[in-house]
C-alpha positions as CSV (number, residue, x, y, z in Angstrom):
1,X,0.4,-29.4,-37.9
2,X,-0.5,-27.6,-40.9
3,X,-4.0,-28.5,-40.4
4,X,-6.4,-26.0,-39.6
5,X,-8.2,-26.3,-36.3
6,X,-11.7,-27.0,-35.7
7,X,-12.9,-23.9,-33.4
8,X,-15.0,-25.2,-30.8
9,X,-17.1,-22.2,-28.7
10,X,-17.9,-23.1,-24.8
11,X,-16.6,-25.6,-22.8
12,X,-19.3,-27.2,-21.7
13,X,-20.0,-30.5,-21.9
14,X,-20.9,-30.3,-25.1
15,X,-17.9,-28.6,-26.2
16,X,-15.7,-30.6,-23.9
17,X,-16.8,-33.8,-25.6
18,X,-16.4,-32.1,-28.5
19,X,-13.0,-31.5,-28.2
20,X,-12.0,-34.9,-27.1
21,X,-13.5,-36.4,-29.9
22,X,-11.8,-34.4,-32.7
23,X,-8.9,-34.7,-31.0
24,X,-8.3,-37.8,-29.4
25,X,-10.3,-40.0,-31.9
26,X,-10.0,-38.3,-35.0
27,X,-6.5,-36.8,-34.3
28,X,-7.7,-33.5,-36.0
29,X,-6.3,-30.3,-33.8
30,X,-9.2,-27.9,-31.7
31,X,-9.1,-24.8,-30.5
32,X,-11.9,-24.7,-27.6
33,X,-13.1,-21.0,-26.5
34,X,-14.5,-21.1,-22.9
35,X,-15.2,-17.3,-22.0
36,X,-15.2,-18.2,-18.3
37,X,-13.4,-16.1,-16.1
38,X,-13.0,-13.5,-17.9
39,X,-17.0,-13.6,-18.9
40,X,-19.3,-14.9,-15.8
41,X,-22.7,-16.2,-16.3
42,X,-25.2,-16.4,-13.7
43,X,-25.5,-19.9,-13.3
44,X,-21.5,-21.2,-13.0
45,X,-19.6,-20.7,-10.3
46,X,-16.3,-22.0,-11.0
47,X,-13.8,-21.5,-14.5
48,X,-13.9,-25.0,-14.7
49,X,-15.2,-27.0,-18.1
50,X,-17.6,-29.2,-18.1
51,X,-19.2,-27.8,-14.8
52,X,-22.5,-29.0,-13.8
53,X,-24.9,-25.9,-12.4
54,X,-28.1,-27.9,-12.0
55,X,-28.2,-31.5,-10.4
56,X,-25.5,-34.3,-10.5
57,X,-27.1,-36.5,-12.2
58,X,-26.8,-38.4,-15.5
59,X,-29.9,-39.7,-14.8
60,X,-30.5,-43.7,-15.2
61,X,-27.5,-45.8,-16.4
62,X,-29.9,-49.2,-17.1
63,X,-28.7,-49.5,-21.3
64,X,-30.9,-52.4,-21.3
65,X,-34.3,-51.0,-20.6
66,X,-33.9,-47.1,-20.1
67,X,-33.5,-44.3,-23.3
68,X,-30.8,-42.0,-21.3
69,X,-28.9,-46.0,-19.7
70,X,-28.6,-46.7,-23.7
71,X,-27.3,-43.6,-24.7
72,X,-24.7,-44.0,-21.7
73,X,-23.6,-47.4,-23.4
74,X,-23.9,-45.5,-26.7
75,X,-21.4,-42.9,-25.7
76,X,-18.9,-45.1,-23.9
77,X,-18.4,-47.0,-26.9
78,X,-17.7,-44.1,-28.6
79,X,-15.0,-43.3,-26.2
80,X,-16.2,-40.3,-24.6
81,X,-14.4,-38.1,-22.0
82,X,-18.0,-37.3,-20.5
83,X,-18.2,-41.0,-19.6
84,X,-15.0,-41.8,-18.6
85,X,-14.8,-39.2,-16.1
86,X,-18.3,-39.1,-14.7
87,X,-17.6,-43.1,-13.7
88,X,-14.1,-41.9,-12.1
89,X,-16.1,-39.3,-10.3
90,X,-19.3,-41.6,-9.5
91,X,-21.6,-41.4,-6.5
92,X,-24.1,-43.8,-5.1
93,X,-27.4,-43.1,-6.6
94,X,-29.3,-46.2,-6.2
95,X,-29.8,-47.3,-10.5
96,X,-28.6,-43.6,-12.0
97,X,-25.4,-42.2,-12.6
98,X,-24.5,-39.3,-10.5
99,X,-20.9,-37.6,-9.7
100,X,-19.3,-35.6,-7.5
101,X,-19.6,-32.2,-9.8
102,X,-15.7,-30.9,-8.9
103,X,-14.0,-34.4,-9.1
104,X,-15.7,-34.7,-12.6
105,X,-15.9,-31.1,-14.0
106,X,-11.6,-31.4,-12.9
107,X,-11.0,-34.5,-14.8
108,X,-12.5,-33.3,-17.6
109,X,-10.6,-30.0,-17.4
110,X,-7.6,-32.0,-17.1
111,X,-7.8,-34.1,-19.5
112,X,-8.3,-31.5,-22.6
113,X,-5.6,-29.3,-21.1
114,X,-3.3,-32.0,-21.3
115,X,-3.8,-33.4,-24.8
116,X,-1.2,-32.4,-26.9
117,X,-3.8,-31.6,-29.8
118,X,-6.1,-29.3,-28.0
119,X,-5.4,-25.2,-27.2
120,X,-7.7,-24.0,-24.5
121,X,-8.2,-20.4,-25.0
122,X,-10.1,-18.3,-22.0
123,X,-12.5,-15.6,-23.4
124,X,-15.6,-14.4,-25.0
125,X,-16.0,-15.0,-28.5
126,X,-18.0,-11.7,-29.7
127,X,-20.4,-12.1,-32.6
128,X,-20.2,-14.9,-35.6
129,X,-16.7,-16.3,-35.7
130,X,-14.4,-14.8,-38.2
131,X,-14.1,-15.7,-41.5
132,X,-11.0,-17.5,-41.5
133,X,-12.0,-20.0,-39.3
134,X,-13.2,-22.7,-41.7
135,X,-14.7,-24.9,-39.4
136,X,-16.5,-24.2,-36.4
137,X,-18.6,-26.0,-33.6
138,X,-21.0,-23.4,-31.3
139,X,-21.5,-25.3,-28.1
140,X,-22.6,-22.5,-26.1
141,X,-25.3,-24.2,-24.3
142,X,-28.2,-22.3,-22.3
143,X,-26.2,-19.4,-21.4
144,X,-25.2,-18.1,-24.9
145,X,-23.1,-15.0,-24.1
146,X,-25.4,-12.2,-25.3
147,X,-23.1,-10.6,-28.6
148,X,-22.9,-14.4,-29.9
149,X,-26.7,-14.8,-29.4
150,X,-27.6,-11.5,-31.0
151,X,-25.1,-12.4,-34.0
152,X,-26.7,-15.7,-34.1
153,X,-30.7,-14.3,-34.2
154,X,-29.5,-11.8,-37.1
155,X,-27.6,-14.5,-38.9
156,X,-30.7,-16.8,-38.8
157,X,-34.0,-14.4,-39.2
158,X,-34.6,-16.2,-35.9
159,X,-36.1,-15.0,-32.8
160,X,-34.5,-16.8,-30.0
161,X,-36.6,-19.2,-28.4
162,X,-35.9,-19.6,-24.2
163,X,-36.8,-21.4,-21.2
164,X,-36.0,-21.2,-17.9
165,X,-34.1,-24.1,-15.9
166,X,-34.3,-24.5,-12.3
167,X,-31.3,-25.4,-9.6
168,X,-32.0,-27.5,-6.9
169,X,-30.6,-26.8,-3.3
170,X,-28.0,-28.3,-1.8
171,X,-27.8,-29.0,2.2
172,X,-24.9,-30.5,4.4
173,X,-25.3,-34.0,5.3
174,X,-24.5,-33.7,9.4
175,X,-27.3,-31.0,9.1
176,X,-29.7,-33.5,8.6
177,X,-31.6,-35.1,11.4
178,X,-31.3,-38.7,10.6
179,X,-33.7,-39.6,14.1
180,X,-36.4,-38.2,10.8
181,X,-34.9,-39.1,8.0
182,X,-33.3,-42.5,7.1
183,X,-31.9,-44.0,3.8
184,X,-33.2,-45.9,1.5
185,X,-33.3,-46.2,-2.5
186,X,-36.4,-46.3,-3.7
187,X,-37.8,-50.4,-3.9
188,X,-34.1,-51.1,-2.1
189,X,-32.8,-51.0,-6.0
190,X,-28.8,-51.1,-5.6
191,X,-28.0,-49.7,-9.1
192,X,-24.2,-49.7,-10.2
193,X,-23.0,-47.3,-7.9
194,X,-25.0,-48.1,-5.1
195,X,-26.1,-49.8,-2.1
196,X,-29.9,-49.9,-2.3
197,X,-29.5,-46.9,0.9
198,X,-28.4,-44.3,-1.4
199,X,-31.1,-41.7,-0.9
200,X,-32.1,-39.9,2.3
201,X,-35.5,-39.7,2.7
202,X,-37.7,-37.2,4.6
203,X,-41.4,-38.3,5.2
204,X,-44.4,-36.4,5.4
205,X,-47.9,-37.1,7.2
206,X,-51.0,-35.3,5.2
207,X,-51.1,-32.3,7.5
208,X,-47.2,-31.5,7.0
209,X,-47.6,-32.1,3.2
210,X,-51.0,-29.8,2.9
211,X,-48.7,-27.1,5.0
212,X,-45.4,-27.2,2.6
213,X,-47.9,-27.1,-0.4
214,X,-49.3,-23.6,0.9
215,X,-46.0,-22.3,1.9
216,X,-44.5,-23.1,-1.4
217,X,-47.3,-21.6,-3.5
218,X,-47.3,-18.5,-1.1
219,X,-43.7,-18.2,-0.8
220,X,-42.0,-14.6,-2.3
221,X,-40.3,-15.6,-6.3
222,X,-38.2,-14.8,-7.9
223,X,-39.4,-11.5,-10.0
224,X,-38.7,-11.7,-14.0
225,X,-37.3,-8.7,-16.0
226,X,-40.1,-7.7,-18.7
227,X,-38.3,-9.9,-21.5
228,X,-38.0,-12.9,-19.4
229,X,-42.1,-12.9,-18.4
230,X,-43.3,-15.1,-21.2
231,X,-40.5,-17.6,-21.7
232,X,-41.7,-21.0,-21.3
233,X,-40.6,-23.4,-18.6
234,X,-39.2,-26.8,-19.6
235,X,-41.6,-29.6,-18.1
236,X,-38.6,-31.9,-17.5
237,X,-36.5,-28.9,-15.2
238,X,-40.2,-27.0,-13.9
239,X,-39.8,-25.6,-10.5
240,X,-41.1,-27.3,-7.7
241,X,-43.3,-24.0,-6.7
242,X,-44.6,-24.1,-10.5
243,X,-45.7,-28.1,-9.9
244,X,-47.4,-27.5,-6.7
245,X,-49.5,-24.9,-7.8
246,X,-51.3,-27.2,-10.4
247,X,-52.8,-29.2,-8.1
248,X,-52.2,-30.3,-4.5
249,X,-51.3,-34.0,-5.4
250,X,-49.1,-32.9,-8.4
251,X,-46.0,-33.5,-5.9
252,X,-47.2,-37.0,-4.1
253,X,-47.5,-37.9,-7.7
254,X,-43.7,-36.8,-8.8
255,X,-40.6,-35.6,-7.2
256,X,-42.6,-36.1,-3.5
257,X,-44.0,-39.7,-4.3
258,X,-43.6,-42.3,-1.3
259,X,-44.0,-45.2,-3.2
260,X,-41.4,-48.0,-2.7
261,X,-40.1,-46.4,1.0
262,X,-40.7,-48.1,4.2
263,X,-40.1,-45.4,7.6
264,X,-38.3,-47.6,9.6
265,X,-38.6,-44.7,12.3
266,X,-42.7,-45.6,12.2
267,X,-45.1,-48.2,11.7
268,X,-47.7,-45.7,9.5
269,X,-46.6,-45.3,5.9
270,X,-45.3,-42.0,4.8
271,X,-47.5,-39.5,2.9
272,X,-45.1,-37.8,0.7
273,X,-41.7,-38.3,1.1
274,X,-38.8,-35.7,-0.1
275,X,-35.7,-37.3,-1.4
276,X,-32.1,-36.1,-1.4
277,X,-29.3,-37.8,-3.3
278,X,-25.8,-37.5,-2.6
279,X,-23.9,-35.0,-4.5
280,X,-20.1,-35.3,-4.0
281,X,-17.8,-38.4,-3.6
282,X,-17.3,-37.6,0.3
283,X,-21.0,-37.8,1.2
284,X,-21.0,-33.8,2.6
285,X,-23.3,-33.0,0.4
286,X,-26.9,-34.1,-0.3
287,X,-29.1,-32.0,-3.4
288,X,-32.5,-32.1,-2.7
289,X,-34.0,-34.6,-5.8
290,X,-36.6,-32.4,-7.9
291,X,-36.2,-29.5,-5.7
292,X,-35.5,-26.9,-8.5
293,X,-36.4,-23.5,-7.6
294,X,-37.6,-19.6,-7.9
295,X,-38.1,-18.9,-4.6
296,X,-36.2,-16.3,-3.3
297,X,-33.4,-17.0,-0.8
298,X,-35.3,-16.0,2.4
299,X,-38.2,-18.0,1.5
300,X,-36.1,-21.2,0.3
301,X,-34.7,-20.8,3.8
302,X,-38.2,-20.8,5.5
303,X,-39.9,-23.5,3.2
304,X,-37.3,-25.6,3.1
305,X,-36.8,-26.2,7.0
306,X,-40.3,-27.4,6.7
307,X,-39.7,-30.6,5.7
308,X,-39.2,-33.2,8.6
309,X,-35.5,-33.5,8.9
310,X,-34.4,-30.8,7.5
311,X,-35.2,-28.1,10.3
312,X,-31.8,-27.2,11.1
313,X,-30.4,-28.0,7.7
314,X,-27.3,-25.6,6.5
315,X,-27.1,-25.0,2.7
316,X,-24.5,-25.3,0.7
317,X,-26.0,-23.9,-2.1
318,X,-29.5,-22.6,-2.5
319,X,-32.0,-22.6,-5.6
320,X,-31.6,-20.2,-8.5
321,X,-32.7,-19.9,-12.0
322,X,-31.0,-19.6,-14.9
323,X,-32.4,-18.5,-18.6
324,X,-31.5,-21.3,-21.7
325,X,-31.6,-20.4,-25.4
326,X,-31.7,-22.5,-27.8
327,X,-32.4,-22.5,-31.9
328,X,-35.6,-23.9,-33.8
329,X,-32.9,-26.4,-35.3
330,X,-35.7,-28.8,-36.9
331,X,-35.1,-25.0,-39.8
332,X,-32.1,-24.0,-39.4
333,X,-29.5,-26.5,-39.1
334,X,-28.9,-29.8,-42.0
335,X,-28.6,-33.6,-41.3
336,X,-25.3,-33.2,-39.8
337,X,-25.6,-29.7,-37.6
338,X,-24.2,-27.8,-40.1
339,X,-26.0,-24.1,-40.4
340,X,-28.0,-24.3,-43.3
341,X,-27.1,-20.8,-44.4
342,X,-23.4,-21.0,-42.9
343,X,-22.2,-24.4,-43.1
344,X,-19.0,-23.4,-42.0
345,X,-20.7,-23.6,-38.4
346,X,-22.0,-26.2,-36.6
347,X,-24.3,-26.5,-33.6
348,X,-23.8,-28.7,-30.6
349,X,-25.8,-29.2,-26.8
350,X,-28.3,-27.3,-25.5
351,X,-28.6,-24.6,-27.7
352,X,-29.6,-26.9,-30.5
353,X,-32.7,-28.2,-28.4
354,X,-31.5,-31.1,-26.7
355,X,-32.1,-31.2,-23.0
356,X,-29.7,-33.1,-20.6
357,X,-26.1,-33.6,-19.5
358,X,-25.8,-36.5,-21.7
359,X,-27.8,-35.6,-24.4
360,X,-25.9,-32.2,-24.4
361,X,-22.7,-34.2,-25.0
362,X,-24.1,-36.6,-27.1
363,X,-24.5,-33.9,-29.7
364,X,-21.0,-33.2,-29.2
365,X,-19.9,-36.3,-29.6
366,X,-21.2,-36.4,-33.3
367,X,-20.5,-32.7,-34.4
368,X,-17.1,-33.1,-33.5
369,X,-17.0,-36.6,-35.9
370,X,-19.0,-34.7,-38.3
371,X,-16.3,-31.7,-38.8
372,X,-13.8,-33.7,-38.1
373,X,-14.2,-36.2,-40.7
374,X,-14.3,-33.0,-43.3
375,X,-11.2,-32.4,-41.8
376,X,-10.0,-35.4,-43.3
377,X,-11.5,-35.2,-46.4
378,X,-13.9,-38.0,-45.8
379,X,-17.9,-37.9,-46.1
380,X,-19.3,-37.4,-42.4
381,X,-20.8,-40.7,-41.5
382,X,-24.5,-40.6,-39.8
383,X,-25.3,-42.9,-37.0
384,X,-28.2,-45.2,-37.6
385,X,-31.7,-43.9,-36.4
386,X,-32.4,-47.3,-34.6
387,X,-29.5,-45.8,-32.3
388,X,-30.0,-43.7,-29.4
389,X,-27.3,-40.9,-31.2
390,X,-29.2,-41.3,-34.4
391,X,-32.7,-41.1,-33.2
392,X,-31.7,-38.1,-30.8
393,X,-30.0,-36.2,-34.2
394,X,-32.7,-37.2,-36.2
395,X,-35.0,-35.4,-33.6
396,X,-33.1,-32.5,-34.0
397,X,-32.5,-32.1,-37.3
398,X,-35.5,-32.7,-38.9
399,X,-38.0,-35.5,-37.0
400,X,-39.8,-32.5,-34.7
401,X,-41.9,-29.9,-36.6
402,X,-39.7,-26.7,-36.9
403,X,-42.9,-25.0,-35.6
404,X,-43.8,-26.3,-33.0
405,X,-39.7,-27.3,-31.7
406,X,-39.4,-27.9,-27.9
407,X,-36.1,-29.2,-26.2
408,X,-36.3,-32.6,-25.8
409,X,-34.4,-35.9,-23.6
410,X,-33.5,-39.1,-25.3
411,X,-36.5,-41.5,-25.1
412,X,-38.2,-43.9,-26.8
413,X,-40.8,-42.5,-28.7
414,X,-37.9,-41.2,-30.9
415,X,-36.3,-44.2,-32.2
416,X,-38.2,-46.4,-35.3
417,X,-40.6,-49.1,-34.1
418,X,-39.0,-52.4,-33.4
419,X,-39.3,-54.9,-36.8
420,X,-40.9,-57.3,-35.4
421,X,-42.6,-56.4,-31.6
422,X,-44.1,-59.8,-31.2
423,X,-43.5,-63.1,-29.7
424,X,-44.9,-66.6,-30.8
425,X,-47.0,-68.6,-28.3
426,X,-46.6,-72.3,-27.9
427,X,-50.5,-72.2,-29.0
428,X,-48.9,-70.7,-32.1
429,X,-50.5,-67.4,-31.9
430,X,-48.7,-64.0,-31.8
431,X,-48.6,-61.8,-28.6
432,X,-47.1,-58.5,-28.7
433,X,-44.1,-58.0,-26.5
434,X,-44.8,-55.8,-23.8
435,X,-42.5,-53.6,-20.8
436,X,-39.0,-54.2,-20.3
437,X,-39.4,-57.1,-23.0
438,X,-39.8,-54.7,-25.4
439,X,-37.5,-52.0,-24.3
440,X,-34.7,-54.6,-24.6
441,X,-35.8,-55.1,-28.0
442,X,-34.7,-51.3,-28.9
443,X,-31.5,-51.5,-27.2
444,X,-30.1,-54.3,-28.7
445,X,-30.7,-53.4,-31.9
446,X,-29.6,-50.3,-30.9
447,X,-26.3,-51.4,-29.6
448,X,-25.8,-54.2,-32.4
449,X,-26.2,-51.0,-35.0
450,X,-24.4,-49.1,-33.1
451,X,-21.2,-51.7,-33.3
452,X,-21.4,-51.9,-37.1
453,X,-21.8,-48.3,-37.6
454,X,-18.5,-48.0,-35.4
455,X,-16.9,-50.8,-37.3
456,X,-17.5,-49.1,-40.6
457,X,-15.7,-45.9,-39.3
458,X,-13.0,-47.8,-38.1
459,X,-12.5,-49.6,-41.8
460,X,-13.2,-46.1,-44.1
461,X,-10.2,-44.1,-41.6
C-alpha cells in the first residue's frame, strides 16, 4: 500500500490492541515495535505480546453494575483482540474475568503476526522516533525502555513521575493441602466463567492471623536503589507487607477478608481467610489474590508457608516488583492523546496514567481509531463521556488536575451524573435511586451512547 504506517511502540496490550484496531478495523497498515528479546525488562519473562506480569485478572466482567464489567462490554463492541482472546483463554473466577496468561498472551501474538496489514518488528526503539515517521502511537507501558523515557522527559520539560507495582505469587495446585483449604467463591457467586467453587480458600484463627501480620511486617524487603526510594506506591497494586503495616486489621478488611466463606472443614467461622484464584486453563496453577510483594525470596518462602494450607506449597513463581512510569498527561497530551508539543505522537496504556489491563488497552483501542482516522483523512471521532472509553479519556486528558495527576482504574466517579437519578413513588413523591439501581442507570446509557457513537463511525467511513 502506498500508505504510510502508523508506528506503534511496545507490544503490550496497549499496543497490541492498538495494532488490531488500525488494522483490522480501520484497514490502515502498523508497524508495531516490541523490543523484547532482544531488550529484557525486569518484569516479563517471555518475548511474547500482550504478556501479563502481574495477576490474571481483568477484574469484574458485570457490564451491568461494575465500571471495569462496562468497559468489557465497551470494548467487545468495539471489536477488540484483548477481548476476544482473553474469553478464548478464560478461567473460572467466580464474577471476574481471568485467563490463563500463555493461552492468551499466544492468541494475541498470533493473531497480529498473522494479519496481513501488520509488520512486527523485534527491538528497541532508542530515543523520539524519527522524523519520517508521521504518525506514531508510544504504548510503552510501565517499563519504558530507559533511552525512550529519557527522550520523552527532555521532549516534555517533564520529570518522570513513577510508582511501583507489585507481583503476586504463584503456587502449584497439588501443593496445596486441600484437608485446610477448600473452594468456594466468595457468597457461592458463579460469575460467567465459573462455578460458585472457583477460589481456594485458606482460613485463619486470630492467633495465626496476629502471627502472619508480624512476620510480614518483619520479614527482609526488597532494598530500593537511591532513585527508586521516594516513588510512590499505587493504592490499587500496594504490597501486601505495605498494607499490613498500617494497621493490624487493614488485611481482614481487604485482600484477607472472610466475609461470605463458610469452612466446611469446621464449625467456628474463619478469622481471615487468604484467597487464591486460578491462573491457567489447566488448573496447575493458583496466584495468591492480593498477594503482591517486596519481600525478598527467602522470606516469601518463610511467610508464605504460614498460611494454613500452604505449608508445603511449591511456587511457580514468586513475588517481585517492578517500577511504572507514566506522564502528567492531564499537561501534556490533547483531547485525542496527541503530544501537545509533538502531535505527530500519540500516547497509549499505562504510561499515560491509566492503571489496568483493560484500561491499558482501552486507551489503545481509541489512539489507534484516533490516528487511524487521520490516516484516512477523516476528523478523529471522540467517544461520548457518558461512556466508560470517554469518561476514562476524558480523565486523562484533561478531567484530573495536571498537578496533582495519579494513575487511575475505570470507575464511576468519572462518568457525568445520571439525568435524572430518581424514581417516582406511587405516593407521587420522588426517591433517589440508590445501589445497583443506579449503577444500571450509568451503564445503559452508557452502552445506548456507546451504540450511536459506533453507528455514526460506521456511516462517516
Amino acid at each position: 500500500m502506498s500508505m504510510k504506517p502508523i508506528h506503534i511502540i511496545g507490544g503490550g496490550l496497549a499496543g497490541s490492541e492498538a495494532a488490531w484496531q488500525a488494522a483490522e478495523v480501520m484497514g490502515v497498515p502498523v508497524v508495531l515495535h516490541e523490543m523484547r528479546p532482544q531488550v529484557e525488562t525486569a518484569a516479563h519473562k517471555t518475548d511474547g505480546l500482550a504478556e501479563l506480569v502481574c495477576s490474571n485478572s481483568f477484574r469484574s466482567d458485570d457490564h451491568e453494575h461494575n465500571a471495569v464489567g462496562l468497559l468489557h462490554e465497551e470494548m467487545r463492541r468495539c471489536n477488540s483482540l484483548i477481548m476476544r482472546e482473553g474469553a478464548k483463554a478464560a478461567v473460572p473466577a467466580g464474577g471476574a474475568l481471568a485467563v490463563d496468561r500463555d493461552i492468551f498472551s499466544d492468541g494475541v501474538t498470533k493473531a497480529l503476526q498473522d494479519h496481513p496489514l501488520i509488520t512486527l518488528e523485534r527491538g528497541e526503539v532508542k530515543g523520539l522516533p524519527p522524523e519520517d515517521w508521521d504518525s506514531v502511537i508510544i504504548a510503552t507501558g510501565p517499563l519504558t525502555s530507559a533511552a525512550l523515557a529519557e527522550a520523552i522527559r527532555k521532549e516534555t520539560g517533564e520529570d518522570s513521575l513513577a510508582f511501583f507495582d507489585a507481583i503476586a505469587p504463584i503456587v502449584y495446585t497439588d501443593s496445596i493441602d486441600m484437608n485446610v483449604a477448600w473452594f468456594q467463591s466468595r457468597y457461592d457467586k458463579p460469575g460467567p466463567h465459573g462455578t460458585g467453587k472457583d477460589y481456594i480458600n485458606c482460613p485463619m484463627n486470630k492467633e495465626q492471623y496476629e502471627a502472619f501480620i508480624a512476620a510480614l511486617i518483619e520479614s527482609d524487603k526488597t532494598e530500593f536503589k537511591d532513585w527508586e526510594k521516594d516513588t510512590p506506591y499505587f493504592e490499587g497494586c500496594m504490597p501486601i507487607e505495605v498494607m499490613a503495616s498500617r494497621g493490624i486489621e487493614t488485611l481482614r478488611f481487604g485482600p484477607m477478608k472472610p466475609v461470605g466463606l463458610t469452612n466446611p472443614h469446621k464449625d467456628e467461622e474463619p478469622y481471615a481467610v487468604v484467597q487464591l484464584r486460578q491462573d491457567n486453563k489447566l488448573g496447575t496453577l493458583y496466584n495468591i489474590v492480593g498477594f503482591q510483594t517486596k519481600m525478598k525470596y527467602g522470606a516469601q518462602t518463610e511467610v508464605l508457608k504460614m498460611i494454613p494450607g500452604l505449608e508445603n506449597a511449591n511456587f511457580a513463581r514468586l513475588g517481585g516488583l517492578h517500577r511504572n512510569t507514566f506522564i502528567n498527561s492531564p499537561k501534556l497530551l490533547d483531547g485525542t492523546l496527541r503530544l501537545k508539543s509533538m502531535p505527530r505522537i500519540r500516547f497509549a496504556g499505562q504510561v499515560t496514567g491509566c492503571e489496568g489491563y483493560v484500561e491499558s488497552a482501552s486507551v489503545g483501542i481509541m489512539a489507534a481509531r484516533f490516528a487511524a482516522a487521520e490516516k484516512l483523512g477523516q476528523e478523529p471521532s471522540i467517544p461520548p463521556e457518558t461512556t466508560a472509553l470517554g469518561a476514562l479519556l476524558g480523565h486523562i486528558t484533561g478531567g484530573a488536575h495536571a498537578d496533582t495527576f495519579q494513575p487511575m482504574n475505570i470507575n464511576f466517579g468519572l462518568f457525568p451524573l445520571p439525568e435524572n437519578p430518581f424514581t417516582i413513588m406511587p405516593n407521587g413523591k420522588r426517591k433517589k435511586v440508590k445501589g445497583m439501581d443506579r449503577k444500571k442507570l450509568y451503564t445503559q446509557r452508557a452502552l445506548q451512547d456507546l451504540d450511536n457513537w459506533l453507528s455514526d463511525l460506521k456511516e462517516a467511513a
